[in-house]
PDB file of N, CA, C and O in Angstrom:
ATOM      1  N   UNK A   1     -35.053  -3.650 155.712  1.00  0.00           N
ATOM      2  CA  UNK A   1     -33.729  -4.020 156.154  1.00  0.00           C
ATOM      3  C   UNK A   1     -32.902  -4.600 155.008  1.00  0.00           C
ATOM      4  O   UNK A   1     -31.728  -4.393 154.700  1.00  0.00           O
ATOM      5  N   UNK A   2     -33.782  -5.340 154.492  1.00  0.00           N
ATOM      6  CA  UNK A   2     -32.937  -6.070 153.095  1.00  0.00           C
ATOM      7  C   UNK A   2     -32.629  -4.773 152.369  1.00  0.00           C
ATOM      8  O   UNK A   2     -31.438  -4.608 152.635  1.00  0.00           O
ATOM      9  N   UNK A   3     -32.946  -3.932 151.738  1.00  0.00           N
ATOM     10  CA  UNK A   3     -32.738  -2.356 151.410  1.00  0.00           C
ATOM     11  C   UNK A   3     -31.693  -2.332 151.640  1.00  0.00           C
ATOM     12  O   UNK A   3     -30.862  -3.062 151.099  1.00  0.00           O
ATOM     13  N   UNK A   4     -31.404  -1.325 152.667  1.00  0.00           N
ATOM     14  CA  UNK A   4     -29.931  -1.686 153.353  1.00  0.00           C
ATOM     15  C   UNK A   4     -29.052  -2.387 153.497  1.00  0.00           C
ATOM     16  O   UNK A   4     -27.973  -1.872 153.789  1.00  0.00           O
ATOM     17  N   UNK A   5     -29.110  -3.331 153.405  1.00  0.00           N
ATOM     18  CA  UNK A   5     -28.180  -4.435 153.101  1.00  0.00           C
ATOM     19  C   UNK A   5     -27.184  -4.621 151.886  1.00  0.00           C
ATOM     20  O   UNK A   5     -25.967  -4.794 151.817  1.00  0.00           O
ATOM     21  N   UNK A   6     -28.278  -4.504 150.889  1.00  0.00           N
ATOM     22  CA  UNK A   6     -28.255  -4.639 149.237  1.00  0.00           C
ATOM     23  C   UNK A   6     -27.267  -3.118 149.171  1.00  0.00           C
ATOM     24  O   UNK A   6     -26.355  -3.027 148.349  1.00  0.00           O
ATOM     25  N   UNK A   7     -27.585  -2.006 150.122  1.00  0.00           N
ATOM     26  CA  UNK A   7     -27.070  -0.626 149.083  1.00  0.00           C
ATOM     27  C   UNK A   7     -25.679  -1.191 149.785  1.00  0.00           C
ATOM     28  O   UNK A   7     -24.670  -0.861 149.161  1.00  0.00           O
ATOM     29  N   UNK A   8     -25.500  -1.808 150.711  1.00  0.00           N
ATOM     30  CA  UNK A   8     -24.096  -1.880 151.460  1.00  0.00           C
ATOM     31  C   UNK A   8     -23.013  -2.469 150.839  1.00  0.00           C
ATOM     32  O   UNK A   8     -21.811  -2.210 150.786  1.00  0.00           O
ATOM     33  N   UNK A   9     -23.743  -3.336 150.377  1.00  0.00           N
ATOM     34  CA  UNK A   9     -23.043  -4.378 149.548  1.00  0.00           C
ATOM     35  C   UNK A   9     -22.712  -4.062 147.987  1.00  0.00           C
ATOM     36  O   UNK A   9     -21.893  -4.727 147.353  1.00  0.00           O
ATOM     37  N   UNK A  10     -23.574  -2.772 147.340  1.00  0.00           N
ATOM     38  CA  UNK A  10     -23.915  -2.507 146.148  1.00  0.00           C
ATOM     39  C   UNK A  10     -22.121  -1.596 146.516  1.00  0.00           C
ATOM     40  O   UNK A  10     -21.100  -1.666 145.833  1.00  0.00           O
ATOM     41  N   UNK A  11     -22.347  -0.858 147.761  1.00  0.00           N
ATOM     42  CA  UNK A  11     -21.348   0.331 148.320  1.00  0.00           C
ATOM     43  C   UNK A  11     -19.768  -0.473 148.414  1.00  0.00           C
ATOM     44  O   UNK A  11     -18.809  -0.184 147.698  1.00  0.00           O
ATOM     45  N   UNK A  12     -19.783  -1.439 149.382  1.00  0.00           N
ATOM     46  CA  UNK A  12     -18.528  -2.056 149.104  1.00  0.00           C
ATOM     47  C   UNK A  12     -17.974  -2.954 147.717  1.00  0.00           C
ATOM     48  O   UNK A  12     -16.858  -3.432 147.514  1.00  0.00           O
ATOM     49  N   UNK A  13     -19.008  -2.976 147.001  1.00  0.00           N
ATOM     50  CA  UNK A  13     -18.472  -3.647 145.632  1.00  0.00           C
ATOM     51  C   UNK A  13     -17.894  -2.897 145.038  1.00  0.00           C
ATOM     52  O   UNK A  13     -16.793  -3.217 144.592  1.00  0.00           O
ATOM     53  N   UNK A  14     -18.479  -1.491 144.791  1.00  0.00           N
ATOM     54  CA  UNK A  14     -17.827  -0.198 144.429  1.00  0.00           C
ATOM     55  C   UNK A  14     -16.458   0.127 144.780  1.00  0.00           C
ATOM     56  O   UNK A  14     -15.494   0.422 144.072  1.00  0.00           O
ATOM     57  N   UNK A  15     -16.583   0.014 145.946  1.00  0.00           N
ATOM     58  CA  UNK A  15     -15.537   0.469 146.678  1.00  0.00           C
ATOM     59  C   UNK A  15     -14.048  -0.295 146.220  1.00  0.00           C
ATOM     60  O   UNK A  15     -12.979   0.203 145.870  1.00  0.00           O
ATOM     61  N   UNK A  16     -14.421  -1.538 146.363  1.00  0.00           N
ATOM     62  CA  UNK A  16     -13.338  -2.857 146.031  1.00  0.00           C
ATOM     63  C   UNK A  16     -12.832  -2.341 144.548  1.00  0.00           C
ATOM     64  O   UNK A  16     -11.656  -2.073 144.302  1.00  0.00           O
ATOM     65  N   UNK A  17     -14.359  -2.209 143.215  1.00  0.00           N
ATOM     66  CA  UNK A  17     -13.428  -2.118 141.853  1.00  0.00           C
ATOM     67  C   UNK A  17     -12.722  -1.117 142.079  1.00  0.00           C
ATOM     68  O   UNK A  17     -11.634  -1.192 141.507  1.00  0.00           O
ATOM     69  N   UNK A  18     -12.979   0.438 143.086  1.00  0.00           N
ATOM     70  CA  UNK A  18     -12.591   1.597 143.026  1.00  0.00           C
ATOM     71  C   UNK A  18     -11.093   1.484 143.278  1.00  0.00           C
ATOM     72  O   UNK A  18     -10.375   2.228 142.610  1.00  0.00           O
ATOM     73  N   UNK A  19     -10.400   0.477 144.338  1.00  0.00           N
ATOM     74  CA  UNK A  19      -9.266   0.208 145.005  1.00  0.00           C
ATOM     75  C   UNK A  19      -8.440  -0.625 143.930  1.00  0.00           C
ATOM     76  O   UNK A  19      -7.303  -0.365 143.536  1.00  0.00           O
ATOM     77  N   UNK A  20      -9.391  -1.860 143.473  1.00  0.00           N
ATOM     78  CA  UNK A  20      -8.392  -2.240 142.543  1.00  0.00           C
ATOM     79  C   UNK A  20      -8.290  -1.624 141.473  1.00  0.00           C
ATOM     80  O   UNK A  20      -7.601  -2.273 140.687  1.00  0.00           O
ATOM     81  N   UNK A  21      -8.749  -0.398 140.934  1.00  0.00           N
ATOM     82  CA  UNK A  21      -8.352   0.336 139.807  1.00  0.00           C
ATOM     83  C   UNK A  21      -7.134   1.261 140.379  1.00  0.00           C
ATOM     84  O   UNK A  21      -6.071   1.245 139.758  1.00  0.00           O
ATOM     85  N   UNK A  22      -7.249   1.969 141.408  1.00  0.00           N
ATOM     86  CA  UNK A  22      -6.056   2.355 141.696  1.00  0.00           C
ATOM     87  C   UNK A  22      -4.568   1.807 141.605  1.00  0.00           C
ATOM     88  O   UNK A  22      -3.545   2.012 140.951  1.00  0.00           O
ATOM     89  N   UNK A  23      -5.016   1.012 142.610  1.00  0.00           N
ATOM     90  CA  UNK A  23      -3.733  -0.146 142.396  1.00  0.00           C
ATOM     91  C   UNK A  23      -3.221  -0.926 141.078  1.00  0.00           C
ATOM     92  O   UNK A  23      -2.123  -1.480 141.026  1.00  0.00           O
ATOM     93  N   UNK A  24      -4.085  -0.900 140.096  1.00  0.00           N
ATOM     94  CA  UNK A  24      -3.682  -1.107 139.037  1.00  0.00           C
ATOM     95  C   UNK A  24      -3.402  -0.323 138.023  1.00  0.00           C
ATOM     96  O   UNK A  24      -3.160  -0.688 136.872  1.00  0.00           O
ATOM     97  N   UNK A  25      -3.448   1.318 138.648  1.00  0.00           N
ATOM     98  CA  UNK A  25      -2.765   2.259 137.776  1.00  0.00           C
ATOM     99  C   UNK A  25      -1.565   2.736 138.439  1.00  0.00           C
ATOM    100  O   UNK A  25      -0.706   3.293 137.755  1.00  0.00           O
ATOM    101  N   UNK A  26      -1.398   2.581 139.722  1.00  0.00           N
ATOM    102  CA  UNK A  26      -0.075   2.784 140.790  1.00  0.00           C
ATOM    103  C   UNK A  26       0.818   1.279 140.075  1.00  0.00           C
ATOM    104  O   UNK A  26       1.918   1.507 139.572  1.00  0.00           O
ATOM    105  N   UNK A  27       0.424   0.176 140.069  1.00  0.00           N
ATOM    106  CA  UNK A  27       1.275  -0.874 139.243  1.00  0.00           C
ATOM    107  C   UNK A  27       1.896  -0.387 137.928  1.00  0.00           C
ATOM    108  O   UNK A  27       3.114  -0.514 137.803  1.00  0.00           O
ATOM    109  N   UNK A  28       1.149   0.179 136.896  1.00  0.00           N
ATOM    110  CA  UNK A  28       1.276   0.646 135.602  1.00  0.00           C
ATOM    111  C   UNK A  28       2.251   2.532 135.862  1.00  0.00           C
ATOM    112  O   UNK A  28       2.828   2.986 134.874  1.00  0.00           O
ATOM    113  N   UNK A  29       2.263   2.938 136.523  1.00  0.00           N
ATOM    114  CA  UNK A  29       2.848   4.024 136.705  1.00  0.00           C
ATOM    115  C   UNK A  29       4.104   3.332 137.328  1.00  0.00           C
ATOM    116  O   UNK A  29       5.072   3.482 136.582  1.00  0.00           O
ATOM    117  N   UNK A  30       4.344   2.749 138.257  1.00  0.00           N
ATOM    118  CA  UNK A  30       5.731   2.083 138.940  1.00  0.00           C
ATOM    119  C   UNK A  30       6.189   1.147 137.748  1.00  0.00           C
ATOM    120  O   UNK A  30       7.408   1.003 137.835  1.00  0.00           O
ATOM    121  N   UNK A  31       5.691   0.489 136.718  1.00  0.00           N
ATOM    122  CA  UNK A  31       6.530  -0.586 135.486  1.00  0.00           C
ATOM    123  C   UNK A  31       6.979   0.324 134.461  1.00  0.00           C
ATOM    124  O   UNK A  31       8.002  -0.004 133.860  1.00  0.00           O
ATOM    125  N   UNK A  32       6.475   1.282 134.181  1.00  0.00           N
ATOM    126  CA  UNK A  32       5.973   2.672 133.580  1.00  0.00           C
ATOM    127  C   UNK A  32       8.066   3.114 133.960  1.00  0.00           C
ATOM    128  O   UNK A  32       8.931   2.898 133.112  1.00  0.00           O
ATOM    129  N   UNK A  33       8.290   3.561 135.005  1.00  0.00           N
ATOM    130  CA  UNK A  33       9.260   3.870 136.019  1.00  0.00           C
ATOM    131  C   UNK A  33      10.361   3.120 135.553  1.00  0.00           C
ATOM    132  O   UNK A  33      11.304   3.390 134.809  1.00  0.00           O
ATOM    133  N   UNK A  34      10.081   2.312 136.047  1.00  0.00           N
ATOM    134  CA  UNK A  34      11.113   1.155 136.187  1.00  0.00           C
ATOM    135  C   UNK A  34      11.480   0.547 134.657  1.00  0.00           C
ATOM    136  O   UNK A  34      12.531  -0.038 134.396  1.00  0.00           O
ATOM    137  N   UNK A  35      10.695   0.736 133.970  1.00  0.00           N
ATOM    138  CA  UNK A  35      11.346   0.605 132.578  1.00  0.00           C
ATOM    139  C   UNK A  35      11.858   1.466 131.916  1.00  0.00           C
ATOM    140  O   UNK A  35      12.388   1.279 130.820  1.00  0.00           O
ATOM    141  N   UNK A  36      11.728   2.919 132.719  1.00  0.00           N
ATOM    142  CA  UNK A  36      12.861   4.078 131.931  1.00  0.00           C
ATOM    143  C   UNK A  36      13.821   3.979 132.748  1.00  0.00           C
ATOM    144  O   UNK A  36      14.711   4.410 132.016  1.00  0.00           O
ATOM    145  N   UNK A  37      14.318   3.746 133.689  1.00  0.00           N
ATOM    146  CA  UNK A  37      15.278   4.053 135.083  1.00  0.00           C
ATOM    147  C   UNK A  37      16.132   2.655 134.585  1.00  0.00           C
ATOM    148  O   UNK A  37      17.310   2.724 134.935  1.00  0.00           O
ATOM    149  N   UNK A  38      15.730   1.175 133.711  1.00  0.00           N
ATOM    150  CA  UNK A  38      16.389   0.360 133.567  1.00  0.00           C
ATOM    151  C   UNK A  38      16.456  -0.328 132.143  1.00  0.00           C
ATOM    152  O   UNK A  38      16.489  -1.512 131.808  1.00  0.00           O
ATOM    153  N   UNK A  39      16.463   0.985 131.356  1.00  0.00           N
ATOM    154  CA  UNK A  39      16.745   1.244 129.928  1.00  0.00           C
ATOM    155  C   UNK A  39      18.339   1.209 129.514  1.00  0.00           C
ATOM    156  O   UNK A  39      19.231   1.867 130.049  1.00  0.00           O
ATOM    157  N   UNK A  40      18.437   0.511 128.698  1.00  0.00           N
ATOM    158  CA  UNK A  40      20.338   0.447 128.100  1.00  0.00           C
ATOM    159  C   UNK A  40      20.432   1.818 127.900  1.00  0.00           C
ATOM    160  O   UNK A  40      19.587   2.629 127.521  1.00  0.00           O
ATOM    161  N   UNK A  41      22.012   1.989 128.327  1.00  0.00           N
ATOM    162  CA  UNK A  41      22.356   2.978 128.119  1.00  0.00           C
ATOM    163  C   UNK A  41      22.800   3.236 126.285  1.00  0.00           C
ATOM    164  O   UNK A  41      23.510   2.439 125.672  1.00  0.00           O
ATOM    165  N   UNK A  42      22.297   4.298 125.766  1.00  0.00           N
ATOM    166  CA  UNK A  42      22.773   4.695 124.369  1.00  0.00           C
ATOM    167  C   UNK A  42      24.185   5.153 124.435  1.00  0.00           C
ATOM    168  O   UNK A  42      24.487   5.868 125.391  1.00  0.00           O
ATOM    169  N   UNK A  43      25.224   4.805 123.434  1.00  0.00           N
ATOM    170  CA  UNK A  43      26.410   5.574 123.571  1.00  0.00           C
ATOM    171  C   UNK A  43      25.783   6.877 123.406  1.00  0.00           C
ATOM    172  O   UNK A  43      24.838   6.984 122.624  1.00  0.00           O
ATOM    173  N   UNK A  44      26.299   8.076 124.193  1.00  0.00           N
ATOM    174  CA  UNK A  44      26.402   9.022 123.902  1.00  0.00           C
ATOM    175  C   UNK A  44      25.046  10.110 124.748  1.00  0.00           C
ATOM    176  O   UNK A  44      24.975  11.301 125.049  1.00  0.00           O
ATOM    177  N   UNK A  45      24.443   9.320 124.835  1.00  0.00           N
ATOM    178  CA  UNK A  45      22.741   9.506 125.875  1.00  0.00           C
ATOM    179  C   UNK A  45      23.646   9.739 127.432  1.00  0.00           C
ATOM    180  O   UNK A  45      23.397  10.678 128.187  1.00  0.00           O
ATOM    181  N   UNK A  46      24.602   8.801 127.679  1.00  0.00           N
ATOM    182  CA  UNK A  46      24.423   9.241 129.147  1.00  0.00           C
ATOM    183  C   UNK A  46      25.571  10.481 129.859  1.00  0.00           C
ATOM    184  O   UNK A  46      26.544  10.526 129.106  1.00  0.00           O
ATOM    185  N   UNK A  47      25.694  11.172 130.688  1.00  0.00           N
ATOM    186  CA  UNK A  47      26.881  11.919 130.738  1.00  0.00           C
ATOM    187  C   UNK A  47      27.229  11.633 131.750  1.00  0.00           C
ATOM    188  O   UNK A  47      26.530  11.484 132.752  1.00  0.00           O
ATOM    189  N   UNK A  48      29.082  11.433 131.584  1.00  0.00           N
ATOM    190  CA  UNK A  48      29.813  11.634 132.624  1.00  0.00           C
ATOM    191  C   UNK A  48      30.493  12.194 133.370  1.00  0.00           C
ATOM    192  O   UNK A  48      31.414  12.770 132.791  1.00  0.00           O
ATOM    193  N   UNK A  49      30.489  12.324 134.525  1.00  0.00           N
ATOM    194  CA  UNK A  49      30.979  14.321 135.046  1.00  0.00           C
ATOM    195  C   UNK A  49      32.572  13.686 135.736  1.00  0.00           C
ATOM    196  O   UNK A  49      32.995  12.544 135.553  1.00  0.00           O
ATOM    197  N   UNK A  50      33.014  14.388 136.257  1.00  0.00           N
ATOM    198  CA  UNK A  50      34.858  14.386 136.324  1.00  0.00           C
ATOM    199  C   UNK A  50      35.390  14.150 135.303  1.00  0.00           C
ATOM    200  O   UNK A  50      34.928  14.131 134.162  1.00  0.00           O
ATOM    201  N   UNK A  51      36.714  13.896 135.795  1.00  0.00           N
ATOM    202  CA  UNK A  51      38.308  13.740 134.956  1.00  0.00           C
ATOM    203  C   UNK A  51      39.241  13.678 136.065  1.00  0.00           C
ATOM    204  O   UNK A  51      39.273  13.752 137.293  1.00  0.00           O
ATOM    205  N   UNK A  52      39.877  13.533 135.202  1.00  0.00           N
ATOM    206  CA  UNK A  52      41.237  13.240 135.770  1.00  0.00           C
ATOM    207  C   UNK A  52      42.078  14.423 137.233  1.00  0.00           C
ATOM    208  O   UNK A  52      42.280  15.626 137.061  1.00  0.00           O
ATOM    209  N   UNK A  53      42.354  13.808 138.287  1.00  0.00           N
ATOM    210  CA  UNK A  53      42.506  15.007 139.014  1.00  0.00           C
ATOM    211  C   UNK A  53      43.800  15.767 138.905  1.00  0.00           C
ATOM    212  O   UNK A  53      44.051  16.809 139.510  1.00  0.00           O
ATOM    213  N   UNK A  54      44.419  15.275 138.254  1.00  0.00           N
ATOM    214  CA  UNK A  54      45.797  15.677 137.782  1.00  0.00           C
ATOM    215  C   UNK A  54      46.330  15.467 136.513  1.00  0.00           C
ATOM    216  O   UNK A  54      47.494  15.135 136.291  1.00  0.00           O
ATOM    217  N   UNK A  55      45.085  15.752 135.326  1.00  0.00           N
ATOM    218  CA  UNK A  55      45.866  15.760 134.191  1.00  0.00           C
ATOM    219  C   UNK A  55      47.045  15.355 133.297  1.00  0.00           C
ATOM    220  O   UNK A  55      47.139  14.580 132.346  1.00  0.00           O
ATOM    221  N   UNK A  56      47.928  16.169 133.950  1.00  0.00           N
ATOM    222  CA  UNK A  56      49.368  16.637 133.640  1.00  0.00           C
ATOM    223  C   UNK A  56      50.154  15.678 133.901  1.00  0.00           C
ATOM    224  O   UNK A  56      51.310  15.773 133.489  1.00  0.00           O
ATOM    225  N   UNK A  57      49.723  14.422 134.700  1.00  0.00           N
ATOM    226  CA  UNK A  57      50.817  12.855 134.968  1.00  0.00           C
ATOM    227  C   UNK A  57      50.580  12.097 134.000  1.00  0.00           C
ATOM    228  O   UNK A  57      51.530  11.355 133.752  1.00  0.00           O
ATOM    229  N   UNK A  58      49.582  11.956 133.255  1.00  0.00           N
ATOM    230  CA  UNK A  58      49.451  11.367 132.001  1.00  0.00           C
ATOM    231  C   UNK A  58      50.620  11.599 130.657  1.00  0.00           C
ATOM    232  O   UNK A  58      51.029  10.715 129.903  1.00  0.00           O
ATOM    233  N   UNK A  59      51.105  13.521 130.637  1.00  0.00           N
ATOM    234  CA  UNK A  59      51.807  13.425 129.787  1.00  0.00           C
ATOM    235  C   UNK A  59      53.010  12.636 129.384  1.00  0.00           C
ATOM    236  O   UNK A  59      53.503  12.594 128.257  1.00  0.00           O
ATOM    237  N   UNK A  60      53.393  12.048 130.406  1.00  0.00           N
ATOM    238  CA  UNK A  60      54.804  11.439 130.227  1.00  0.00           C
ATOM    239  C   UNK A  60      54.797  10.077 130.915  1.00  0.00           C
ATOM    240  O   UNK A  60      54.800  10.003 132.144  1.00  0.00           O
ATOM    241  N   UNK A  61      54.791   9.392 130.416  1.00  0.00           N
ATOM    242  CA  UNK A  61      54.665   7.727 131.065  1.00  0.00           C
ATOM    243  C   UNK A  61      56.210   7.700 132.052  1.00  0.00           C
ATOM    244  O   UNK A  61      57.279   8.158 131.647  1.00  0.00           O
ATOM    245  N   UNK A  62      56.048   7.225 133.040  1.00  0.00           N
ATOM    246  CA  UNK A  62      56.842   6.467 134.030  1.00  0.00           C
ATOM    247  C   UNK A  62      57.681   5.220 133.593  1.00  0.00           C
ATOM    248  O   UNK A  62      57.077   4.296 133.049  1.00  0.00           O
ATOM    249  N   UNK A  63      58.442   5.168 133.705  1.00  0.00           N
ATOM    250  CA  UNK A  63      59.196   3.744 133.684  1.00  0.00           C
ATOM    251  C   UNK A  63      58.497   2.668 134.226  1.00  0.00           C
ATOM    252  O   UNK A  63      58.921   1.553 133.924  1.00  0.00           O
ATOM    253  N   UNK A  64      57.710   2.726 134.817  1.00  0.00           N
ATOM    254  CA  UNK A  64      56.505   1.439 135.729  1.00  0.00           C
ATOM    255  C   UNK A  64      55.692   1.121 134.126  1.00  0.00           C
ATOM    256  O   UNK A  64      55.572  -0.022 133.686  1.00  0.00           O
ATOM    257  N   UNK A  65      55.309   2.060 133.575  1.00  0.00           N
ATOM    258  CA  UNK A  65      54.566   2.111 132.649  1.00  0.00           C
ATOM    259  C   UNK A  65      55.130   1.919 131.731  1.00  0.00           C
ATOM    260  O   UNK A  65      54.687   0.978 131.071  1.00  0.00           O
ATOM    261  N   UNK A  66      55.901   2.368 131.376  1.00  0.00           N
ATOM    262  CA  UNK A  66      56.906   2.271 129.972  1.00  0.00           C
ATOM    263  C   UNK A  66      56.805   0.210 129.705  1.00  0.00           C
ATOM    264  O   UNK A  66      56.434  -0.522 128.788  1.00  0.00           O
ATOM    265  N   UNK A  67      57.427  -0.014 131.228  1.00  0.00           N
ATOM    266  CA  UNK A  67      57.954  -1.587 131.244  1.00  0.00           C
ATOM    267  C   UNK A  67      56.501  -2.705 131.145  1.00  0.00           C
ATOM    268  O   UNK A  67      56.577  -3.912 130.919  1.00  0.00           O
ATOM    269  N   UNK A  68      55.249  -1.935 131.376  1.00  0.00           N
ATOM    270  CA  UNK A  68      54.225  -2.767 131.068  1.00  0.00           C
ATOM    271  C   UNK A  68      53.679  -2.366 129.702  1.00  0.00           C
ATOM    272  O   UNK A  68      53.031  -3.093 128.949  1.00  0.00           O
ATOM    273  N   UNK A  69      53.928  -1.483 129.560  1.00  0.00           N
ATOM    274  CA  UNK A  69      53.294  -1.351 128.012  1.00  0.00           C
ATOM    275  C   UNK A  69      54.349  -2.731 127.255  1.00  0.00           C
ATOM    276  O   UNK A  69      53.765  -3.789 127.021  1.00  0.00           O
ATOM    277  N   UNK A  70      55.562  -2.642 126.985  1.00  0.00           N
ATOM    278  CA  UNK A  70      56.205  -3.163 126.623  1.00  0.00           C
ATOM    279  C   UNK A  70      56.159  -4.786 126.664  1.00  0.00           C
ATOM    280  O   UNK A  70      56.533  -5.541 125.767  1.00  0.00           O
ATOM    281  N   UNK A  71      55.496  -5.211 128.184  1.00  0.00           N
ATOM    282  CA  UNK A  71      55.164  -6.515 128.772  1.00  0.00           C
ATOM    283  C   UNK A  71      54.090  -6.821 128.011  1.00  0.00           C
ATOM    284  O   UNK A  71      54.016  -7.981 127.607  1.00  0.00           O
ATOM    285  N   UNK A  72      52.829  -5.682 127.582  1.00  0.00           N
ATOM    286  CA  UNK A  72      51.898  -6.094 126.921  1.00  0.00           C
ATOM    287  C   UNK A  72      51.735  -6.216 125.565  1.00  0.00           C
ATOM    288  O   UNK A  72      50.836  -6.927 125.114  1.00  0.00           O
ATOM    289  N   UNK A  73      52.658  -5.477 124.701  1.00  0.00           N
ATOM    290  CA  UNK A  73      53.067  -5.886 123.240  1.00  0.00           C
ATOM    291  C   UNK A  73      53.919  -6.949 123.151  1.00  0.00           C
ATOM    292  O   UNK A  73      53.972  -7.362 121.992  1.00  0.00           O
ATOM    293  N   UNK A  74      54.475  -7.441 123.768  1.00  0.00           N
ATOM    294  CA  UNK A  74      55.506  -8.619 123.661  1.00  0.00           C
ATOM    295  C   UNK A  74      54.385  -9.749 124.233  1.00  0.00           C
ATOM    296  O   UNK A  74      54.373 -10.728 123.487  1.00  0.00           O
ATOM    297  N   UNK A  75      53.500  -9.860 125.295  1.00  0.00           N
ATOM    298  CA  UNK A  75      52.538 -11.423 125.762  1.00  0.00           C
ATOM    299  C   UNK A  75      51.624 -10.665 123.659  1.00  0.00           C
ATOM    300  O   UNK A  75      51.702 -11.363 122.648  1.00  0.00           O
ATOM    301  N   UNK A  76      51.142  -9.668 123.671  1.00  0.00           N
ATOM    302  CA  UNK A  76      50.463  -9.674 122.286  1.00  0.00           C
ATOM    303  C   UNK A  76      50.984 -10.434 121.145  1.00  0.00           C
ATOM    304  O   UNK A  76      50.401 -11.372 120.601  1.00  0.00           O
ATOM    305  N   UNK A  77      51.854 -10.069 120.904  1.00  0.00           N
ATOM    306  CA  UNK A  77      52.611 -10.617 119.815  1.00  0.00           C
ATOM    307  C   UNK A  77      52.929 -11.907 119.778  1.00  0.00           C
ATOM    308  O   UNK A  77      52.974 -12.548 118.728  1.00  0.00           O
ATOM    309  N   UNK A  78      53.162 -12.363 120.876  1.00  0.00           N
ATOM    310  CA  UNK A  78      53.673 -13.718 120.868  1.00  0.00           C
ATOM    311  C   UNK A  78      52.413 -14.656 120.664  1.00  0.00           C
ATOM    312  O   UNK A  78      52.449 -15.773 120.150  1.00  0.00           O
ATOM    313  N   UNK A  79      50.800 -13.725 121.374  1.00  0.00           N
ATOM    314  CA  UNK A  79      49.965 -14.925 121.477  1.00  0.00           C
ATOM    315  C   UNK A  79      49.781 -14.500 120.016  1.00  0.00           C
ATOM    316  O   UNK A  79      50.909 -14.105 120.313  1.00  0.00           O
ATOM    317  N   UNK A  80      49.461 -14.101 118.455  1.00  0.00           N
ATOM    318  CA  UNK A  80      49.855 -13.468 117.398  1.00  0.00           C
ATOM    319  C   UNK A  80      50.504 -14.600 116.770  1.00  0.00           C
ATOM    320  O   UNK A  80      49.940 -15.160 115.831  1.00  0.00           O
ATOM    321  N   UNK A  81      51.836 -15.067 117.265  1.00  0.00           N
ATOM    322  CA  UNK A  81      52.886 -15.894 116.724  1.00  0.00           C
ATOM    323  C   UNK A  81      53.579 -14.546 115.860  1.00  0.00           C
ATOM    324  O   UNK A  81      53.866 -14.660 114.669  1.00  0.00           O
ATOM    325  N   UNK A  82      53.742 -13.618 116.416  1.00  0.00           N
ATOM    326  CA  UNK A  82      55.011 -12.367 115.558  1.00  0.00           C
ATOM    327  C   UNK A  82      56.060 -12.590 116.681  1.00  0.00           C
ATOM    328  O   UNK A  82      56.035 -12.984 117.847  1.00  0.00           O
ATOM    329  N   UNK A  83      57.079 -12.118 115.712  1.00  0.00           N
ATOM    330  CA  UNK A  83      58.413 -11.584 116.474  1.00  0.00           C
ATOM    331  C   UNK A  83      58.249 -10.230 116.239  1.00  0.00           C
ATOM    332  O   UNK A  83      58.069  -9.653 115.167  1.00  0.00           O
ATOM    333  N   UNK A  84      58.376  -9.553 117.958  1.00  0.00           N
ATOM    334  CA  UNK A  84      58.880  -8.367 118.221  1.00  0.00           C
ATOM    335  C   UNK A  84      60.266  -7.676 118.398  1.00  0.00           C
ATOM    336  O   UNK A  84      61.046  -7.724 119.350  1.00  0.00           O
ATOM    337  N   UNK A  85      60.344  -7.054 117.270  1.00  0.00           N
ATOM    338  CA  UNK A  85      62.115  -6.991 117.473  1.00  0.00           C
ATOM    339  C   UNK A  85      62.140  -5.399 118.413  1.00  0.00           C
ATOM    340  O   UNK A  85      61.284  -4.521 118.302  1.00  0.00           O
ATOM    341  N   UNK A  86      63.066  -5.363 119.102  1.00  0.00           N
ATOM    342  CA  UNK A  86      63.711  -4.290 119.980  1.00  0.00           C
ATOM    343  C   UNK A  86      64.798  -3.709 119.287  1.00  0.00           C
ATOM    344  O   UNK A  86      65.741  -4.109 118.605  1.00  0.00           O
ATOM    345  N   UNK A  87      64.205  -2.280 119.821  1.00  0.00           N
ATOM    346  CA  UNK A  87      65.400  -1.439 119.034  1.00  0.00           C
ATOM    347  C   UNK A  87      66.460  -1.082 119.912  1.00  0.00           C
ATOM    348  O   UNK A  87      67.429  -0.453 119.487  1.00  0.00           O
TER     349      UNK A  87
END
């Protein structure tokens, strides 16, 4: 009976390193993962798909635009200490 006992125990010891080796190559395959998936991006490594859906409104600035560009070289300049002269 002791026989038996001993192979049972010989069987689940096995069994246990057998499980925690798995699990400790399923750990190492998932960090494995997760350290390529949360890698910096390289300029130029990653791609970006669209554009613009209308192109063609870009060519010519708006008066909305015109008057902030203008808002933003004039707060520039001033924090600068230049005078912006207007033509």
């Amino acid at each position: 009976m002791a026989e038996a006992l001993t192979l049972s125990y010989i069987g689940l010891g096995l069994l246990t390193i057998g499980l925690f080796y798995v699990i400790w190559q399923i750990v190492k395959r998932n960090q494995a993962i997760s350290a390529v998936d949360n890698a910096p991006a390289i300029a130029g490594s990653d791609e970006l798909s669209g554009g613009a859906k209308n192109p063609s409104q870009f060519d010519e600035p708006d008066d909305d635009a015109l008057e902030q560009m203008a808002d933003v070289l004039a707060s520039s300049a001033e924090a600068q200490g230049l005078v912006l002269e207007e033509e």
